[in-house]
C-alpha positions in Angstrom: 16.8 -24.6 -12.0 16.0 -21.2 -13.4 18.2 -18.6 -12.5 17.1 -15.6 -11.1 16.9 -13.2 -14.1 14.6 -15.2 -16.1 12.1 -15.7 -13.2 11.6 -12.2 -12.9 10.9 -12.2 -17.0 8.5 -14.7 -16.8 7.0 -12.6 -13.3 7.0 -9.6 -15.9 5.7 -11.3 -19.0 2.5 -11.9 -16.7 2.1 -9.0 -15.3 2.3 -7.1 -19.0 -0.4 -9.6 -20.3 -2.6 -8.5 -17.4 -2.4 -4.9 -18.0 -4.6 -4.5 -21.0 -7.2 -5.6 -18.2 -8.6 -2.7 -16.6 -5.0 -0.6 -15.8 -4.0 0.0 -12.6 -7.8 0.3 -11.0 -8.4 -3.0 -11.6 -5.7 -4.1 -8.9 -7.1 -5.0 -6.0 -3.9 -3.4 -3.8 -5.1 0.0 -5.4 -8.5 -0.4 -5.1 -7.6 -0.9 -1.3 -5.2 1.9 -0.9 -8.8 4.4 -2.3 -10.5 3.1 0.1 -8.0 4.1 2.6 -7.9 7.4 1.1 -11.1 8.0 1.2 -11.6 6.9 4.9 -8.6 9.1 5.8 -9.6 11.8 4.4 -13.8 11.2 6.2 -11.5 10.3 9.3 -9.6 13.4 9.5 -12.4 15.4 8.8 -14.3 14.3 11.4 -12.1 13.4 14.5 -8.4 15.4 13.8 -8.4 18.8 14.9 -4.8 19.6 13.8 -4.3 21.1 10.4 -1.1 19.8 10.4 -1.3 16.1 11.5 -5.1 16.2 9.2 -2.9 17.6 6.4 0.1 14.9 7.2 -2.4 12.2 7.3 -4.2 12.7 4.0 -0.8 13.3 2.1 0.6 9.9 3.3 -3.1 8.4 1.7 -2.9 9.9 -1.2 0.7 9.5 -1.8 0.0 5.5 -1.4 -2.8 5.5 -4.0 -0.5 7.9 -6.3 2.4 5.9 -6.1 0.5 2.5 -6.9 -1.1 4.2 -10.3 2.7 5.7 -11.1 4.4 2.6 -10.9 1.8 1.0 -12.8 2.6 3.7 -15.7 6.4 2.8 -15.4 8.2 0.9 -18.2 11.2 -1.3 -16.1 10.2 -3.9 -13.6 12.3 -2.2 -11.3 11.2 1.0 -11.5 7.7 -0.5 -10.5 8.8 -2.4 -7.6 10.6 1.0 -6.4 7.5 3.1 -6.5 5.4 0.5 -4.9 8.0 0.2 -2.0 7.3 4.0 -1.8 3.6 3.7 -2.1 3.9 1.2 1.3 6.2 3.1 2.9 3.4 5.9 2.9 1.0 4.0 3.5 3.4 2.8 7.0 3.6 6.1 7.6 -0.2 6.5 7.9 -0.4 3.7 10.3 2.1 5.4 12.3 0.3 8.5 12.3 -3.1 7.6 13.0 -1.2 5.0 15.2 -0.2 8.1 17.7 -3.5 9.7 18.1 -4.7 6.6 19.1 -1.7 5.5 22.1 -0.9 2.7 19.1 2.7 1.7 19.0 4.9 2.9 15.7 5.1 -0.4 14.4 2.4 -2.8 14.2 2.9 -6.4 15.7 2.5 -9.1 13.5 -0.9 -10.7 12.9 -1.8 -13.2 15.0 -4.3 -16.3 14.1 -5.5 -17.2 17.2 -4.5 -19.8 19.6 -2.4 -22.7 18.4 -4.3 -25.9 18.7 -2.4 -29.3 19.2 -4.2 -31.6 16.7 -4.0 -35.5 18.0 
């Protein structure tokens, strides 16, 4: 059985072969997190008339993408995994946000797949 430090080697090892692969914009998780930026920042625009909650919003966007690219940039595995907690916390914190305009509770439930279907 492997122990734990030499999993996350192996985990790293991977990831440092895929960098050389189109940096951080190549990930799919940042690719996402522009998209949200951009759609924040059209969304705010358009339907927030506070300056404060508009400006609250786009910060919590752009401080998702920002944090994704950053961590890429970082040496240690751990500093990585730090800054991408950070970049979902913000990213939370824009769900929450828009979440309140919108009557939404804080916290999203879980996803749900649909019924459960008994298979005979």
């Amino acid at each position: 059985m492997e122990n734990n430090s030499y999993k996350s080697y192996k985990i790293y090892n991977r990831y440092k072969k895929s960098e050389g692969k189109g940096g951080y914009r190549a990930l799919a998780f940042f690719q996402q997190a522009e998209i949200i930026y951009d759609f924040t920042v059209e969304f705010c625009r358009r339907f927030i008339p506070s300056p404060r909650q508009k400006d609250q919003m786009e910060q919590a966007a752009r401080s998702g993408k920002q944090n994704i690219a950053e961590g890429y940039l970082q040496k240690s595995l751990e500093s990585r995994i730090k800054l991408l907690g950070v970049a979902r916390g913000s990213l939370e914190e824009l769900l929450g946000e828009s979440g309140k305009r919108h009557g939404l509770p804080n916290k999203p439930n879980k996803p749900t797949f649909g019924p459960k279907i008994a298979l005979d």
